[in-house]
C-alpha positions as CSV (number, residue, x, y, z in Angstrom):
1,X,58.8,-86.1,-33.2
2,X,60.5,-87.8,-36.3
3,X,61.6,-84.3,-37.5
4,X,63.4,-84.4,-33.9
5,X,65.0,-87.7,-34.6
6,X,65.6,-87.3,-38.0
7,X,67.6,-84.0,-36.9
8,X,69.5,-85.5,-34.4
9,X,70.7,-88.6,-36.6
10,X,72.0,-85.6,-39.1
11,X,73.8,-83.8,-36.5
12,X,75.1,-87.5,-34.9
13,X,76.6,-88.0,-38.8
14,X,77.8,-84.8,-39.3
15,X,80.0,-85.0,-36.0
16,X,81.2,-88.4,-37.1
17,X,82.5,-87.4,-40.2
18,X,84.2,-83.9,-38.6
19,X,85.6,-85.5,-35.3
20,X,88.7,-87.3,-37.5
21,X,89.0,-84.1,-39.8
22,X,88.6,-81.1,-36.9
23,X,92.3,-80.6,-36.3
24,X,93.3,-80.4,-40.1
25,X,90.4,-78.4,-40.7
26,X,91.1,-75.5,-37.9
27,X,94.5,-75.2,-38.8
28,X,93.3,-74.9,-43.0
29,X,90.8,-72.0,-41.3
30,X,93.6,-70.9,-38.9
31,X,96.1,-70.9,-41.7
32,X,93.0,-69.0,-44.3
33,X,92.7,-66.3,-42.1
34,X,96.2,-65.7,-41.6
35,X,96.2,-64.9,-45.2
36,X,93.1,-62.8,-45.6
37,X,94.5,-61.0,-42.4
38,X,98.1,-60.3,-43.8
39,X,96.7,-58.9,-47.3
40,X,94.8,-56.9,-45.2
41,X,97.4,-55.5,-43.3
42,X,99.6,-55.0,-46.9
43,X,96.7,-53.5,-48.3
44,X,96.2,-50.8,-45.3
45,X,100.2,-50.7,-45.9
46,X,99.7,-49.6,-49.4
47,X,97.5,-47.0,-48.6
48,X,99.6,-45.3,-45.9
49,X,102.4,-45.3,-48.3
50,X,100.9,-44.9,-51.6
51,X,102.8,-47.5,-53.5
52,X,100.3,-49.0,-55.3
53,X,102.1,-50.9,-58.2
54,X,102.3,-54.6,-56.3
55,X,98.5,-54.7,-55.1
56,X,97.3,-56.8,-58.0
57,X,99.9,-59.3,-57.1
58,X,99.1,-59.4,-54.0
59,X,95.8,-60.6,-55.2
60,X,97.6,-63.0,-57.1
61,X,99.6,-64.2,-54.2
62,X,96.8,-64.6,-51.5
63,X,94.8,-66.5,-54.0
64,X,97.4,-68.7,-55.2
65,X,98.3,-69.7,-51.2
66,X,94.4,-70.3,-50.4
67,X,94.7,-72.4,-53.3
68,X,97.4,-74.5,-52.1
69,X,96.5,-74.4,-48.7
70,X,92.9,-76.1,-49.6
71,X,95.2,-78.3,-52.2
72,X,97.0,-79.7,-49.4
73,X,94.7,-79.7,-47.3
74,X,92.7,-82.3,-49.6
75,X,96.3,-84.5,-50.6
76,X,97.0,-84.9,-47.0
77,X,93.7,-86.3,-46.4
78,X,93.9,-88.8,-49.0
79,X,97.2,-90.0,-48.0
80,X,96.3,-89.9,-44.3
81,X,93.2,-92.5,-45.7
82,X,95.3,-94.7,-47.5
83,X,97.4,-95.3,-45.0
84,X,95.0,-95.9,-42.6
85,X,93.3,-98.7,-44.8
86,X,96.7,-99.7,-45.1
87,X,97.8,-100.1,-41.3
88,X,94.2,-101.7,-41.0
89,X,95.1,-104.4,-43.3
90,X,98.8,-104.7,-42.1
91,X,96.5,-105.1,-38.4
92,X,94.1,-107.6,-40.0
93,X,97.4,-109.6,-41.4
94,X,99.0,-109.9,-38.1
95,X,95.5,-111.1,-36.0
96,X,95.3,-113.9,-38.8
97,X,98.8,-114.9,-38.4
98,X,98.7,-114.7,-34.7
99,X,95.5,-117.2,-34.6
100,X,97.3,-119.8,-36.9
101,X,99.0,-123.0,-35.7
102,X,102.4,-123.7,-37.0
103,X,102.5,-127.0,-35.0
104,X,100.6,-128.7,-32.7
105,X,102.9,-129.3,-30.1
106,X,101.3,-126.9,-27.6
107,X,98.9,-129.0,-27.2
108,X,100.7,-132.2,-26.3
109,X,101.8,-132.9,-22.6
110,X,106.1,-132.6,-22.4
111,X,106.2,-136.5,-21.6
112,X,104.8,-137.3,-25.1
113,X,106.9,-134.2,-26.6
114,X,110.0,-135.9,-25.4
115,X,108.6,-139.8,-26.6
116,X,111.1,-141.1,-29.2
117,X,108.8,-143.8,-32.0
């Protein structure tokens, strides 16, 4: 019974952590197997028509886009976060100047605004 629970509070935290991050993360695995499905292609390519002096850097290439793919990937996340903590304190800043009092007029009736002393 607490394995059940214990379970269910992983999968709960795991699915709070990925809802945010699921659209960034299927297009990095969209964009991945584009690329592993492309060299493929050039490989089959290279076979048909037995030019084989560019397959190594197509090995170069493919790795070098997975790399900045996941690079990306990674600095658009940590943007994306600091300018959420960002807007949340920009949000925070505007609540506390909403709730301040400049004067305290609101609060008096307009007979005893209008009162000359």
């Amino acid at each position: 019974m607490v394995k059940f629970f214990v379970k269910q509070f992983l999968y709960g935290r795991v699915y709070l952590w990925f809802k945010p991050k699921i659209y960034g993360l299927l297009f990095l695995i969209l964009a991945i197997s584009s690329i592993f499905y492309l060299h493929n292609e050039y490989l089959t390519y290279l076979e048909i028509n037995t030019d084989n002096y560019l397959v190594g850097i197509s090995f170069i290439i493919k790795n070098l886009l997975i790399i900045l793919l996941v690079i990306g990937y990674f600095a658009f996340q940590y943007f994306l976060n600091k300018s959420k903590d960002k807007i949340e304190e920009f949000e925070k800043m505007i609540i506390e100047d909403k709730n301040c009092v400049s004067s305290l007029d609101q609060f008096l009736e307009p007979d005893e605004l209008n009162r000359s002393d």
